[in-house]
C-alpha positions, 0 to 999 in steps of 0.5 A: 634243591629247595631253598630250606635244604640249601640254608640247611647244608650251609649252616651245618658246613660253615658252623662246622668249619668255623667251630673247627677255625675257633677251636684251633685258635683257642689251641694256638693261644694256650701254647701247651707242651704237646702242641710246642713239640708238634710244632717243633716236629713240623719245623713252626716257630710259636709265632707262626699260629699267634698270627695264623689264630688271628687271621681264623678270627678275622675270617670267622668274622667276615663269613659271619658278617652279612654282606663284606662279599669280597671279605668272605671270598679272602676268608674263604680262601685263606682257610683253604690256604691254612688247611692245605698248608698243614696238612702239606707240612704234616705229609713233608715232616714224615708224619703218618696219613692217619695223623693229618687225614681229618684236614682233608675232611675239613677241606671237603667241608670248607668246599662244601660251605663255600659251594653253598655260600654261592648256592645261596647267593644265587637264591638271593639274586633270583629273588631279588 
């Protein structure tokens, strides 16, 4: 696989996933009547997504920074953690695959920018 197209891949997976990460912080913070009975239904108090939309700020923040390996590495994790651990709080609380499906598809693209962050890490020490 050529360089371009490993630059390519990575971009379009990592600017995907992190759009998704802003996205669900912004939702977090505007406390909207649907989103307070969904959390309700799934057993989540308020302050649970305050403190999750901070930590999706501070890990968009390290995957974007140059450099900071070990920071991108926890960020990259901790979005794994918070993907996983909503669509499991979805599937216990009963509600219907179709209803946390997309988090799966999110999880795939993660891997998928995380794999391509490695990719490209190897590029940099093969040129180095």
């Amino acid at each position: 696989m050529s360089k371009k197209t490993i630059n390519i891949i990575y971009w379009i997976s990592t600017g995907l996933i992190l759009a998704m990460m802003l996205f669900s912080t912004v939702s977090s913070f505007k406390e909207s009547p649907e989103g307070t009975k969904m959390l309700e239904a799934i057993g989540y108090r308020p302050y649970v997504l305050h403190l999750l939309a901070v930590a999706k700020v501070l890990g968009v923040f390290a995957i974007l920074t140059p450099g900071l390996p070990r920071l991108k590495e926890w960020a990259y994790a901790g979005f794994t953690f918070d993907l996983i651990g909503a669509a499991y709080s979805f599937y216990a609380s009963g509600f219907a695959f179709k209803d946390w499906a997309f988090m799966l598809v999110l999880i795939a693209v993660l891997a998928c920018s995380y794999i391509f962050y490695h990719k490209r890490l190897k590029l940099k020490g093969a040129s180095a």
